[in-house]
PyMOL Python script that loads the backbone (N, CA, C, O; Angstrom):
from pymol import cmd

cmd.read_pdbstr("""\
ATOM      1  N   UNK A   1      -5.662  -1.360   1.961  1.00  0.00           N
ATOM      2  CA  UNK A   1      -6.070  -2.718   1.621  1.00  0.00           C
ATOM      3  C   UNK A   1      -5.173  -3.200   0.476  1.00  0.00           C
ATOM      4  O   UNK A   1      -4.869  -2.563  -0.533  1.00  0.00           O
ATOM      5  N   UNK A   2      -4.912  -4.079   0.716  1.00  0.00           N
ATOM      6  CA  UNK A   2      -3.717  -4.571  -0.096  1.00  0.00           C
ATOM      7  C   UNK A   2      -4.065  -5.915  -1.783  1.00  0.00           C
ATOM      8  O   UNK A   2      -5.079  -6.612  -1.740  1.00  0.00           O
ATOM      9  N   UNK A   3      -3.733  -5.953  -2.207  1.00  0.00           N
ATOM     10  CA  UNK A   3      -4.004  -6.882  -3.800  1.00  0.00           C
ATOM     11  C   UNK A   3      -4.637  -7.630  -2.942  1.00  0.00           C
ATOM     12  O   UNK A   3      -5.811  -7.513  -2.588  1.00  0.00           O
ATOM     13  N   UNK A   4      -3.550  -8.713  -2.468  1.00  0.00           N
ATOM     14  CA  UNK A   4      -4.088 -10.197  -1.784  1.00  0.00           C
ATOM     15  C   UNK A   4      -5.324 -10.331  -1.102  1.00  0.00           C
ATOM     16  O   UNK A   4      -6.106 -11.264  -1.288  1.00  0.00           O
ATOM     17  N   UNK A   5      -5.542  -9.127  -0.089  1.00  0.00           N
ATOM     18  CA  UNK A   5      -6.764  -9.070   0.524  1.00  0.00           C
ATOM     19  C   UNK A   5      -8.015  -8.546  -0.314  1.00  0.00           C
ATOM     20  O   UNK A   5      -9.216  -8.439  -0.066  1.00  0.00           O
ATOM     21  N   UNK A   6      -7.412  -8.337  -1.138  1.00  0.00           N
ATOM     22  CA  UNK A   6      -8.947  -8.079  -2.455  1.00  0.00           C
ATOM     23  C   UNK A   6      -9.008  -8.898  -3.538  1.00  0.00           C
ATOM     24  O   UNK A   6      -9.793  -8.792  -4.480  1.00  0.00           O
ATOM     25  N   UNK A   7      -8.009  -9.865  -3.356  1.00  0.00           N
ATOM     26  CA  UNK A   7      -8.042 -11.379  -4.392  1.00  0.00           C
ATOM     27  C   UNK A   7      -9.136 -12.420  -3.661  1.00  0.00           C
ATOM     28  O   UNK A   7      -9.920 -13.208  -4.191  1.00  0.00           O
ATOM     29  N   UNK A   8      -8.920 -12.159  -2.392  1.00  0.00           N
ATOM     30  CA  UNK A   8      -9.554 -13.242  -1.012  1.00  0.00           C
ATOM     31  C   UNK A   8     -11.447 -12.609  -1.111  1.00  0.00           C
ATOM     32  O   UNK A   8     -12.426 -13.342  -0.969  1.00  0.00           O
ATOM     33  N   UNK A   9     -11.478 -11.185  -1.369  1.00  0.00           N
ATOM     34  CA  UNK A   9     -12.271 -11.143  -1.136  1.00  0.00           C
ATOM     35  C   UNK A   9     -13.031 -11.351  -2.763  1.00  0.00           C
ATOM     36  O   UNK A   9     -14.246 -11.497  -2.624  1.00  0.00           O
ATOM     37  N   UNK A  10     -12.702 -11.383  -3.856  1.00  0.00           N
ATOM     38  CA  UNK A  10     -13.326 -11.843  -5.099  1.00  0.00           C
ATOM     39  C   UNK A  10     -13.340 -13.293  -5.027  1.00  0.00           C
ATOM     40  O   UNK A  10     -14.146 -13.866  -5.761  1.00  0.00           O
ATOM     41  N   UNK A  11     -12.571 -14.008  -4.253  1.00  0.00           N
ATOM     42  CA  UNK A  11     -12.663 -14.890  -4.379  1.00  0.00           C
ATOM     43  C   UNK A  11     -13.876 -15.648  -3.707  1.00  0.00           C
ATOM     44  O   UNK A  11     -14.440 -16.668  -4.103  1.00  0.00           O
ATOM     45  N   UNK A  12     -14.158 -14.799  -2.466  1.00  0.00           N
ATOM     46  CA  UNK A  12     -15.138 -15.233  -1.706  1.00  0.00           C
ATOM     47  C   UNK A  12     -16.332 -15.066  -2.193  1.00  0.00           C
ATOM     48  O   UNK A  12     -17.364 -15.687  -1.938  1.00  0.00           O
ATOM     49  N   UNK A  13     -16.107 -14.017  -3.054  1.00  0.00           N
ATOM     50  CA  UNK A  13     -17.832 -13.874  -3.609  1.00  0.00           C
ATOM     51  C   UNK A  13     -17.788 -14.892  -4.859  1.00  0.00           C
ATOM     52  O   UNK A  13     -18.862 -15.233  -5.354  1.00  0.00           O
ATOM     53  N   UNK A  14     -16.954 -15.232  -5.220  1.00  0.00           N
ATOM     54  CA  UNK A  14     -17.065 -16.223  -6.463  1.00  0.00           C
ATOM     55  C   UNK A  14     -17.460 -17.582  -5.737  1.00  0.00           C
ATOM     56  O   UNK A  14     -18.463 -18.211  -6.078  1.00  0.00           O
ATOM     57  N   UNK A  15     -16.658 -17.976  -4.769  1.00  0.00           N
ATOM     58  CA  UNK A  15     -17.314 -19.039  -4.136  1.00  0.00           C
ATOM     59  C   UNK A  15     -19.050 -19.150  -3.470  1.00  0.00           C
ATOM     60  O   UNK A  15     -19.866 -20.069  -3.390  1.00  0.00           O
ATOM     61  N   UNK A  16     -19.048 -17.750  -3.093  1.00  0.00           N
ATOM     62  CA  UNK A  16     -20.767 -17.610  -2.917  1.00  0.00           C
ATOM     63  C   UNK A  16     -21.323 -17.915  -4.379  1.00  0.00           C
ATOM     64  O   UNK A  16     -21.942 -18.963  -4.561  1.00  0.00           O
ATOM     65  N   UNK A  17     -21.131 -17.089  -5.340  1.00  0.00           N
ATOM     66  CA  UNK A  17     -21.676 -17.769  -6.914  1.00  0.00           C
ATOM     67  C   UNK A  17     -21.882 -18.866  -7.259  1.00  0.00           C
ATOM     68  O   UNK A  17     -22.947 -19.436  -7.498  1.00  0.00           O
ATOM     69  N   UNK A  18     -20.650 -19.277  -7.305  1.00  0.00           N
ATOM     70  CA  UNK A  18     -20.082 -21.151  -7.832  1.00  0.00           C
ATOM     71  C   UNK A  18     -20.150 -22.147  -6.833  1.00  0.00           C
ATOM     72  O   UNK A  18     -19.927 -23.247  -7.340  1.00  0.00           O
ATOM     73  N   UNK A  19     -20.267 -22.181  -6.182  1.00  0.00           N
ATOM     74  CA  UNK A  19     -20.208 -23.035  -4.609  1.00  0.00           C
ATOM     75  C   UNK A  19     -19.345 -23.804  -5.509  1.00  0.00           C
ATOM     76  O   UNK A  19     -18.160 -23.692  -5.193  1.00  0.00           O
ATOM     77  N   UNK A  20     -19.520 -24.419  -6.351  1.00  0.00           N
ATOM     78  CA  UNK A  20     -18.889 -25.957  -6.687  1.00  0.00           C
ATOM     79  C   UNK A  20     -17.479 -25.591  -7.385  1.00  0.00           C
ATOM     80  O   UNK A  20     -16.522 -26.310  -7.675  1.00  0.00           O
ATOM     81  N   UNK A  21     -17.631 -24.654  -7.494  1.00  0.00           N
ATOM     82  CA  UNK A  21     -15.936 -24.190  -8.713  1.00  0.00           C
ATOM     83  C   UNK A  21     -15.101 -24.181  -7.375  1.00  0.00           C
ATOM     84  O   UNK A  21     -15.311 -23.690  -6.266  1.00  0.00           O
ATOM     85  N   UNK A  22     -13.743 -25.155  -8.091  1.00  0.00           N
ATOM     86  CA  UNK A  22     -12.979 -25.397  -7.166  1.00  0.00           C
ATOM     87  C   UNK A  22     -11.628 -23.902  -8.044  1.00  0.00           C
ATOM     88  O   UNK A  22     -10.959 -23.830  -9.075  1.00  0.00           O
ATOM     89  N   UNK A  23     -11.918 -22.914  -6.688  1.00  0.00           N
ATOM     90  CA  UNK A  23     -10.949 -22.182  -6.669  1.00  0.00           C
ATOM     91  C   UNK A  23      -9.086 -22.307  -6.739  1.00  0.00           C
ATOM     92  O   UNK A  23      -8.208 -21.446  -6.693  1.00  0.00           O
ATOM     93  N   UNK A  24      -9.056 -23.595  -6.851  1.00  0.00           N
ATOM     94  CA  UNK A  24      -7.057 -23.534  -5.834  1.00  0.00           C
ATOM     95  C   UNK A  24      -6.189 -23.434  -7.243  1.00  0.00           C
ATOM     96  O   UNK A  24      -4.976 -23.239  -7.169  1.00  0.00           O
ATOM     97  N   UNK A  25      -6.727 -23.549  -8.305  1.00  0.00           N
ATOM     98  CA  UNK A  25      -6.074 -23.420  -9.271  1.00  0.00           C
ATOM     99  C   UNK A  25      -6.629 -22.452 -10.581  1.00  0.00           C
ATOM    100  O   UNK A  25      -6.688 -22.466 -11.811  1.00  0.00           O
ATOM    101  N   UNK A  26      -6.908 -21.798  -9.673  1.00  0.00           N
ATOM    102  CA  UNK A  26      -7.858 -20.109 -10.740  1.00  0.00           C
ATOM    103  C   UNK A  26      -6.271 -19.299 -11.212  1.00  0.00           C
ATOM    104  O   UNK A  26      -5.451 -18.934 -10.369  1.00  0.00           O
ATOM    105  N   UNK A  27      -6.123 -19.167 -12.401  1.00  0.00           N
ATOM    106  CA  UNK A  27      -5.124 -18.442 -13.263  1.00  0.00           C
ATOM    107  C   UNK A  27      -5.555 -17.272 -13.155  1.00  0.00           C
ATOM    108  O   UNK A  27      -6.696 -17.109 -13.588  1.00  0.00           O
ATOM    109  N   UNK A  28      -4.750 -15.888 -12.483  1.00  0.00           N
ATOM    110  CA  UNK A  28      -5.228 -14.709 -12.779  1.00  0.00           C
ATOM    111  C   UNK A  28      -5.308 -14.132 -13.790  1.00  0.00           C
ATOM    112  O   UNK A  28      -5.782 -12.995 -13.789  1.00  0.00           O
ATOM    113  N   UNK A  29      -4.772 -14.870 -15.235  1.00  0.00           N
ATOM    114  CA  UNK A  29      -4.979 -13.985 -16.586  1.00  0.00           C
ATOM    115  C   UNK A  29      -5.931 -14.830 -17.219  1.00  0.00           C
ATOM    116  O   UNK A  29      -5.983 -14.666 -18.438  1.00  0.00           O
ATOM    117  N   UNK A  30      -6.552 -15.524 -16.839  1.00  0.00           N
ATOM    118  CA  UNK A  30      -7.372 -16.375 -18.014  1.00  0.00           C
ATOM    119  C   UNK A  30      -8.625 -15.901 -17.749  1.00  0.00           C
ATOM    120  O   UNK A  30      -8.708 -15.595 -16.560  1.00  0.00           O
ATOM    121  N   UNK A  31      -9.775 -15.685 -18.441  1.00  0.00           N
ATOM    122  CA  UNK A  31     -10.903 -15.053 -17.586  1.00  0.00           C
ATOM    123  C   UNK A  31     -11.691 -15.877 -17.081  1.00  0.00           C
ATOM    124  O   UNK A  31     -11.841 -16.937 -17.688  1.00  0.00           O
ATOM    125  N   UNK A  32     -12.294 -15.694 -16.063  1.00  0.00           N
ATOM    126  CA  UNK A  32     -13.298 -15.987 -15.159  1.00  0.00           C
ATOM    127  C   UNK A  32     -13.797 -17.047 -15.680  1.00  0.00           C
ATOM    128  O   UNK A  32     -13.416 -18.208 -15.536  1.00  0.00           O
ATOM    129  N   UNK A  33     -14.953 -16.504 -16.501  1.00  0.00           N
ATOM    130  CA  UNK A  33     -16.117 -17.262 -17.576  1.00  0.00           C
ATOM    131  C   UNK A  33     -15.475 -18.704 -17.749  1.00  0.00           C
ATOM    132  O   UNK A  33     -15.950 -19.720 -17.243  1.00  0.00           O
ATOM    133  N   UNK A  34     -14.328 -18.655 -18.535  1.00  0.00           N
ATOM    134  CA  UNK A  34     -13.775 -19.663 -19.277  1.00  0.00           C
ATOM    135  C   UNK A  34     -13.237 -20.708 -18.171  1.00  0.00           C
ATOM    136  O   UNK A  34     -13.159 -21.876 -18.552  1.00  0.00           O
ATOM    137  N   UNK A  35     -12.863 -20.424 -16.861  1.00  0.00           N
ATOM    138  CA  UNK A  35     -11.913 -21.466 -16.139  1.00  0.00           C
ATOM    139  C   UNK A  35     -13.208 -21.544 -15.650  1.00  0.00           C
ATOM    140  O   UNK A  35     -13.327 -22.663 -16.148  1.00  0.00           O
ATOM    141  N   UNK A  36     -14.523 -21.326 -15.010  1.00  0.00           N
ATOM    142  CA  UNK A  36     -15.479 -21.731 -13.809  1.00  0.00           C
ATOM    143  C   UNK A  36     -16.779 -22.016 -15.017  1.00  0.00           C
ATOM    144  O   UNK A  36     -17.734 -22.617 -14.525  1.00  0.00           O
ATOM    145  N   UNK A  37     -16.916 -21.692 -16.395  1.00  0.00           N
ATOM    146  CA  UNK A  37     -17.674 -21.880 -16.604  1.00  0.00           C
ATOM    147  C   UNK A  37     -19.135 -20.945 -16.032  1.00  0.00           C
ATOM    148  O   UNK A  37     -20.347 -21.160 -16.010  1.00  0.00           O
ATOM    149  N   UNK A  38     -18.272 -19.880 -15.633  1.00  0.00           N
ATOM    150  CA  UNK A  38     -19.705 -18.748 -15.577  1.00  0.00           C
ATOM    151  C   UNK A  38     -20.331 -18.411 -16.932  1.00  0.00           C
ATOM    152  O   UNK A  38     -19.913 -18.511 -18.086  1.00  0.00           O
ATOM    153  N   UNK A  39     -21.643 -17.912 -16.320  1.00  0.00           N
ATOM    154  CA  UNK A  39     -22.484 -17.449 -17.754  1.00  0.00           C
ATOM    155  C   UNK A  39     -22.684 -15.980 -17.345  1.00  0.00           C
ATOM    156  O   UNK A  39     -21.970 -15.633 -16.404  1.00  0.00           O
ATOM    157  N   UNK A  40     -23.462 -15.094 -17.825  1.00  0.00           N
ATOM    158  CA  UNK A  40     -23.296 -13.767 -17.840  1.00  0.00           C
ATOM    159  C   UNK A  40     -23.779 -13.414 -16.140  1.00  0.00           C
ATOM    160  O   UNK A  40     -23.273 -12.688 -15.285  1.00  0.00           O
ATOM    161  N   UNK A  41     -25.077 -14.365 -16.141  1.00  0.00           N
ATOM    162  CA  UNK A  41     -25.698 -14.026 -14.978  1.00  0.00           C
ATOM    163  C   UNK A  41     -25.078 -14.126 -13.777  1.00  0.00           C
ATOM    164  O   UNK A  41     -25.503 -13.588 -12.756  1.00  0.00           O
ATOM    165  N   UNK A  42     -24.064 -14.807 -13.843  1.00  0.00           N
ATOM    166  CA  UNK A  42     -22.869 -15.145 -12.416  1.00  0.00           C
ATOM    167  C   UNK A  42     -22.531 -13.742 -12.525  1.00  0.00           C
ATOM    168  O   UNK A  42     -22.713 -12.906 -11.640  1.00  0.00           O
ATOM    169  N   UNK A  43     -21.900 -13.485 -13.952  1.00  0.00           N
ATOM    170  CA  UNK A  43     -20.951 -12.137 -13.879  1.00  0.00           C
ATOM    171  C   UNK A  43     -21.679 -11.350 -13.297  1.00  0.00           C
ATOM    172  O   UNK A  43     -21.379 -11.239 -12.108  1.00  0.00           O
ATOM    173  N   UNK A  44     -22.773 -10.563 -13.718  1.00  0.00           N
ATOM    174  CA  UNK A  44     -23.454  -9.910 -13.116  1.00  0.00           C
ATOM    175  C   UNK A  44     -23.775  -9.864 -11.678  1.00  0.00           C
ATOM    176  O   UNK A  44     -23.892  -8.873 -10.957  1.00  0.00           O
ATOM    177  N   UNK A  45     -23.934 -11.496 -11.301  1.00  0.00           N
ATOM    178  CA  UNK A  45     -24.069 -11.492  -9.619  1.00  0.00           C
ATOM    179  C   UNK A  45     -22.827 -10.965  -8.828  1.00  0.00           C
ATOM    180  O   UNK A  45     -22.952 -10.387  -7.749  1.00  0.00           O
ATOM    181  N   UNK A  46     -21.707 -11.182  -9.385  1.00  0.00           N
ATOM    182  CA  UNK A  46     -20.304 -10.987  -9.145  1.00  0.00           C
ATOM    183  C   UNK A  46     -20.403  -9.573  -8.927  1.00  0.00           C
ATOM    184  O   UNK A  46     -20.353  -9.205  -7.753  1.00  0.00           O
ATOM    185  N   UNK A  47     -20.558  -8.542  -9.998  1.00  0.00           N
ATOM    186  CA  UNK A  47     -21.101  -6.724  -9.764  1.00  0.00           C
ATOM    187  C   UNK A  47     -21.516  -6.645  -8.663  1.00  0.00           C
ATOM    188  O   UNK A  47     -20.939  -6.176  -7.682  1.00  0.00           O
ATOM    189  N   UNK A  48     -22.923  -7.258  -8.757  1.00  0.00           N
ATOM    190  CA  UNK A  48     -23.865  -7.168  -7.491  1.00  0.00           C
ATOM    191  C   UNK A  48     -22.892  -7.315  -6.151  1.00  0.00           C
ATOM    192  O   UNK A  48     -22.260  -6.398  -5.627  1.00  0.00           O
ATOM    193  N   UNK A  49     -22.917  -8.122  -5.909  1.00  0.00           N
ATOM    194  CA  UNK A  49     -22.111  -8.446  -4.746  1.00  0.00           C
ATOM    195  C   UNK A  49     -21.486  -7.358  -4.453  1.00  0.00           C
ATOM    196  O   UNK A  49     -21.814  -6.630  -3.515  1.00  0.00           O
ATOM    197  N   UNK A  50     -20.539  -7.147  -5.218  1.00  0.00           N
ATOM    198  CA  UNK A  50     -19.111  -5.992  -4.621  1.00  0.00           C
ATOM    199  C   UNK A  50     -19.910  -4.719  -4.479  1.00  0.00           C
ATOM    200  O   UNK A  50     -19.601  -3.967  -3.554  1.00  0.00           O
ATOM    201  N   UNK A  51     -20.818  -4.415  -5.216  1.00  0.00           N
ATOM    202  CA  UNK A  51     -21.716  -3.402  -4.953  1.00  0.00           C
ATOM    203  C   UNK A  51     -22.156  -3.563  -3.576  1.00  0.00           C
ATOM    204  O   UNK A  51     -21.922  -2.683  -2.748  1.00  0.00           O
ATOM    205  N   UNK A  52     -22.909  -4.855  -3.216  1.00  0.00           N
ATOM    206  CA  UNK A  52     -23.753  -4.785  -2.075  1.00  0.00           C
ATOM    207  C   UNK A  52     -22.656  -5.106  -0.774  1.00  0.00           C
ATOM    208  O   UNK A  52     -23.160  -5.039   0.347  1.00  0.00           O
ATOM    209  N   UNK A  53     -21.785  -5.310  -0.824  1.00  0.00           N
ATOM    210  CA  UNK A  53     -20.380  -5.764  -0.077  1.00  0.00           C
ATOM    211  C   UNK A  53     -19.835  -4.492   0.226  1.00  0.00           C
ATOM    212  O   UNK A  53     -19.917  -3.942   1.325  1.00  0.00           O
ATOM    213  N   UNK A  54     -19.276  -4.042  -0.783  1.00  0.00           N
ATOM    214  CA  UNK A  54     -18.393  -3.192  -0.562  1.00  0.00           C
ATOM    215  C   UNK A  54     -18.550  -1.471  -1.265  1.00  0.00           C
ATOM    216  O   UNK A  54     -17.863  -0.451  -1.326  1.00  0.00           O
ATOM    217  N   UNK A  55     -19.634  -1.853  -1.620  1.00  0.00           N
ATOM    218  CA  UNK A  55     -20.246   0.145  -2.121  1.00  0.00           C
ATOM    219  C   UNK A  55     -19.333   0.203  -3.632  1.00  0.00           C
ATOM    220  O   UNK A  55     -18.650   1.213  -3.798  1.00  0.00           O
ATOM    221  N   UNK A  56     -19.325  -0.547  -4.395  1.00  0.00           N
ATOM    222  CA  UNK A  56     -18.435  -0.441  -5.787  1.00  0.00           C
ATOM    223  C   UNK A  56     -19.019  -0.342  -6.490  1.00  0.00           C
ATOM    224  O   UNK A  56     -19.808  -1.282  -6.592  1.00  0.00           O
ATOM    225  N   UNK A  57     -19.121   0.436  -7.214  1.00  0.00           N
ATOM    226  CA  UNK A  57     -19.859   0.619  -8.649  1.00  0.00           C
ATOM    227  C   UNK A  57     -19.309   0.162  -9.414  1.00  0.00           C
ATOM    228  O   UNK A  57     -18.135   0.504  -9.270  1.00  0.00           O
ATOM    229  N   UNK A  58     -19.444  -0.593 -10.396  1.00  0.00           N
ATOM    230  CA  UNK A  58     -19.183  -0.870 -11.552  1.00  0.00           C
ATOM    231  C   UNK A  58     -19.792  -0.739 -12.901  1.00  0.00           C
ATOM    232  O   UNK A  58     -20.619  -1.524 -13.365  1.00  0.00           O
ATOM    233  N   UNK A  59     -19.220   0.527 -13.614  1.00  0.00           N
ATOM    234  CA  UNK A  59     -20.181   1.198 -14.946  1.00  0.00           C
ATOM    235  C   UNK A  59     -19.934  -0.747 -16.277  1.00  0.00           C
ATOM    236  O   UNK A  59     -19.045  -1.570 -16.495  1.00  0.00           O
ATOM    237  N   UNK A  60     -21.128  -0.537 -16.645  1.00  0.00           N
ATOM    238  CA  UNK A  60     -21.062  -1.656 -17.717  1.00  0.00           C
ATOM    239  C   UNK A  60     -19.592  -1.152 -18.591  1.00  0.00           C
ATOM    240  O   UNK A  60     -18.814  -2.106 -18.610  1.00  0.00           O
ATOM    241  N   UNK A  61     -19.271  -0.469 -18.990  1.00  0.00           N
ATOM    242  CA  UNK A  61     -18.449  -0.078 -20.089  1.00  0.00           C
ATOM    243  C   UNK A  61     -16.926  -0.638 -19.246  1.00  0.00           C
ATOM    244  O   UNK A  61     -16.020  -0.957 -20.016  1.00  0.00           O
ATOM    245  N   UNK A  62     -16.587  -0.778 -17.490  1.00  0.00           N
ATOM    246  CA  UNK A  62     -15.528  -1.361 -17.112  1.00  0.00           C
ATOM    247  C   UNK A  62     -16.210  -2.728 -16.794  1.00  0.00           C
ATOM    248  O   UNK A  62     -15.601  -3.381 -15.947  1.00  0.00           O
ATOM    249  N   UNK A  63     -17.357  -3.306 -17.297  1.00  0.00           N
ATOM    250  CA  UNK A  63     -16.998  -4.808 -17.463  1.00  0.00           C
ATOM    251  C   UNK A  63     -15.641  -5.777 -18.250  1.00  0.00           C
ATOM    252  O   UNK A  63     -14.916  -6.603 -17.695  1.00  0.00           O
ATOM    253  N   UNK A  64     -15.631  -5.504 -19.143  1.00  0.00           N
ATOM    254  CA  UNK A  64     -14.221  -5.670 -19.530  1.00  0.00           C
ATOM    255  C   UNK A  64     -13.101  -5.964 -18.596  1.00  0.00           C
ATOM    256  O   UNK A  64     -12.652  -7.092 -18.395  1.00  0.00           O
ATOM    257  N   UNK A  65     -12.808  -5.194 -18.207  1.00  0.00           N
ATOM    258  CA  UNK A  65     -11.399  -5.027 -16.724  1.00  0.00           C
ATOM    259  C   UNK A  65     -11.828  -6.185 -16.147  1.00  0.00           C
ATOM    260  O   UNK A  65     -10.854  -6.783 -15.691  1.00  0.00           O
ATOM    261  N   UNK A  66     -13.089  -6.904 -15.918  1.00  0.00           N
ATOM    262  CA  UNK A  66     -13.262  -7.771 -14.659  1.00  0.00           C
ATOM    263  C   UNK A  66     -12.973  -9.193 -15.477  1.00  0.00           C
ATOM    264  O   UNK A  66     -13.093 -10.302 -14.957  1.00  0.00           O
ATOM    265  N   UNK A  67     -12.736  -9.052 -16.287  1.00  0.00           N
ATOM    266  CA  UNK A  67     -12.694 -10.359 -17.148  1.00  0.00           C
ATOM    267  C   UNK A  67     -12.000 -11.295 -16.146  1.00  0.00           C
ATOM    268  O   UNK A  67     -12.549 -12.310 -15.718  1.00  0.00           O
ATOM    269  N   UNK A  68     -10.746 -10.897 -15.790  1.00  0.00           N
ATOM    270  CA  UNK A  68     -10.203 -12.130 -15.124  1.00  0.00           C
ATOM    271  C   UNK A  68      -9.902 -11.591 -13.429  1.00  0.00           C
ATOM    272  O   UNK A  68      -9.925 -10.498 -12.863  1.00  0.00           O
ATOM    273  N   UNK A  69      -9.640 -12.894 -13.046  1.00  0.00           N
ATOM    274  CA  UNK A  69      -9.316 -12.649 -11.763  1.00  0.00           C
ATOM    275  C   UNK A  69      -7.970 -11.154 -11.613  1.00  0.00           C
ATOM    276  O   UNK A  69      -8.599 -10.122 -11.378  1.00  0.00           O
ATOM    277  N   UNK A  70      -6.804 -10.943 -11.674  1.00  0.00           N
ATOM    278  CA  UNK A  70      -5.915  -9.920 -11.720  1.00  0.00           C
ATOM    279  C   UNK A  70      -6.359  -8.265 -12.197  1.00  0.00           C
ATOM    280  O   UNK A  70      -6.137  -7.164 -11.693  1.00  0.00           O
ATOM    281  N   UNK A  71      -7.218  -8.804 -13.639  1.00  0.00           N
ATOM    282  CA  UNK A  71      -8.183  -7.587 -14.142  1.00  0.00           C
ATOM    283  C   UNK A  71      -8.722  -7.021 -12.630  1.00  0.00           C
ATOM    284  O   UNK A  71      -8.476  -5.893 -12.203  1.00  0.00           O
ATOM    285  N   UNK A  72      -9.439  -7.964 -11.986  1.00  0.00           N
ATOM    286  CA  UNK A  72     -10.781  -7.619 -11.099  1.00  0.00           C
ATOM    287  C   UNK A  72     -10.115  -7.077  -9.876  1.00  0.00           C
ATOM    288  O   UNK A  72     -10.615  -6.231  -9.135  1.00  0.00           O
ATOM    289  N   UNK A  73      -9.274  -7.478  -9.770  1.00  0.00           N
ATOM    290  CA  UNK A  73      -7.867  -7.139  -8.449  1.00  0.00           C
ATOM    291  C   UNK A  73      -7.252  -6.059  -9.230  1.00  0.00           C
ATOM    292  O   UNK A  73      -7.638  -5.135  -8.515  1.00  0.00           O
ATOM    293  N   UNK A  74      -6.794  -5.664  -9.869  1.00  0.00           N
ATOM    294  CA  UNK A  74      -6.136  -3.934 -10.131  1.00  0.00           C
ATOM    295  C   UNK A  74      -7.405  -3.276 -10.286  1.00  0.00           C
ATOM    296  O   UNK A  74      -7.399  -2.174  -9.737  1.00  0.00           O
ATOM    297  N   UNK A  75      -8.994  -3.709 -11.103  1.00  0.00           N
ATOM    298  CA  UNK A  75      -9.677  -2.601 -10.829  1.00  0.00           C
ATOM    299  C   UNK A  75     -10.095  -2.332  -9.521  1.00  0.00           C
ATOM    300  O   UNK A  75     -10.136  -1.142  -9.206  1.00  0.00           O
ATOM    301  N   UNK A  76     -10.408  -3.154  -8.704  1.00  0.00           N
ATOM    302  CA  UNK A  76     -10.399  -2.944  -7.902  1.00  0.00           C
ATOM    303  C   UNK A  76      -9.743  -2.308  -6.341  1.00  0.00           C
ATOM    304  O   UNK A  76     -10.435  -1.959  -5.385  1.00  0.00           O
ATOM    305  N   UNK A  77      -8.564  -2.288  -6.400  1.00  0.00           N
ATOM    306  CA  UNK A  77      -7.340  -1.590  -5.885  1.00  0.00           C
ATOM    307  C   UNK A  77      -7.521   0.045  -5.532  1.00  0.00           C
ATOM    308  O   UNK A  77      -7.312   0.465  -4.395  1.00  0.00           O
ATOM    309  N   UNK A  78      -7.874   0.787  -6.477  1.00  0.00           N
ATOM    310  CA  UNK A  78      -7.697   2.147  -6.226  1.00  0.00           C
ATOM    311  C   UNK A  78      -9.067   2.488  -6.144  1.00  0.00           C
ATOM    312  O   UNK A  78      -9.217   3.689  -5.920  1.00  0.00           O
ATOM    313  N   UNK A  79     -10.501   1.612  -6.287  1.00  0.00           N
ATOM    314  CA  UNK A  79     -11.407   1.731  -5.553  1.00  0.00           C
ATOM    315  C   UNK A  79     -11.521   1.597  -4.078  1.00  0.00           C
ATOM    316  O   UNK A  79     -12.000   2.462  -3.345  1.00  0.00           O
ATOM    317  N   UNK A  80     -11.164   0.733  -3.791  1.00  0.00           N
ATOM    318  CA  UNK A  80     -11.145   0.084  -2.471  1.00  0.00           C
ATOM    319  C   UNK A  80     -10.242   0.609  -1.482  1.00  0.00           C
ATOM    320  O   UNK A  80     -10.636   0.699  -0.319  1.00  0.00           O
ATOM    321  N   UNK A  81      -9.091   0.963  -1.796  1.00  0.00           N
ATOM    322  CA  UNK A  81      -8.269   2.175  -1.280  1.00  0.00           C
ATOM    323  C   UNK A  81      -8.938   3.558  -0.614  1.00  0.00           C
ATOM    324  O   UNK A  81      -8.814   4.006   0.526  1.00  0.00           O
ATOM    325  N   UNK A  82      -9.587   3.989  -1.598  1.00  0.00           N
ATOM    326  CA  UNK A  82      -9.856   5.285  -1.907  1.00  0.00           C
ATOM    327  C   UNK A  82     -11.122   5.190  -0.608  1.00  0.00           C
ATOM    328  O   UNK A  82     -11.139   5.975   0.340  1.00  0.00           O
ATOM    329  N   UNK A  83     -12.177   4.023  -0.812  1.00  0.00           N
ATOM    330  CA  UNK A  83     -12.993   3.762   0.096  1.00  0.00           C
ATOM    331  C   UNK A  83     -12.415   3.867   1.619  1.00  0.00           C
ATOM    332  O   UNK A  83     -13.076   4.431   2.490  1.00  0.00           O
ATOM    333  N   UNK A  84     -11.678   3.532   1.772  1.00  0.00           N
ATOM    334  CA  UNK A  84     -10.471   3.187   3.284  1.00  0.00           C
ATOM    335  C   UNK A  84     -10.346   4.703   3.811  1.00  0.00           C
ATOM    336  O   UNK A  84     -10.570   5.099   4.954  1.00  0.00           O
ATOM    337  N   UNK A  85      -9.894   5.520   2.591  1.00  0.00           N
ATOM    338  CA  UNK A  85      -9.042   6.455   3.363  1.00  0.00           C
ATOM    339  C   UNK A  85     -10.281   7.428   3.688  1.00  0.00           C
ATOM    340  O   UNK A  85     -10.108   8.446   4.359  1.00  0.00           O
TER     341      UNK A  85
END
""", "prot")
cmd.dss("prot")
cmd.show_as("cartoon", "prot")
cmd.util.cbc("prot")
cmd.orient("prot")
C-alpha cells in the first residue's frame, strides 16, 4: 500500500468527520486541528476510525505523529504495510 493510497484514505475519514472541511487545499505539514478547525473530539474520532477501518492502534503517546496530514501518512505506512503482508 503505497503513501498516496493512505493519504486518500485519511482523507476519507476526515471527510466522514468534517463533512464541510473543504479538503483540496489541506497542507501536509500544517496540522490538522489548525487548517479544519478540529477540536480534540474529531481527533479522537479520526483514531477511532482507522482503528475500526483498518485494525490500527494508535497508543495516546503517538498522538503527536498524527498532528498533520504527512505525520499521519508516514505513521501510518509501516503499519499498514505490515497489515498487507
Amino acid at each position: 500500500m503505497g503513501d498516496q493510497q493512505i493519504r486518500q484514505m485519511v482523507l476519507d475519514i476526515i471527510a466522514v468527520i468534517a463533512p464541510d472541511a473543504d479538503l483540496t487545499d489541506l497542507k501536509g505539514d500544517v496540522r490538522l486541528r489548525d487548517q479544519l478547525d478540529m477540536d480534540s473530539m474529531d481527533f479522537l474520532d479520526i483514531v477511532m476510525e482507522l482503528r475500526k477501518r483498518y485494525k490500527v492502534e494508535v497508543p495516546k503517546e503517538d498522538y503527536p505523529q498524527l498532528a498533520t496530514l504527512d505525520g499521519t501518512v508516514a505513521y501510518l505506512v509501516p503499519k499498514l504495510q505490515a497489515a498487507v503482508l
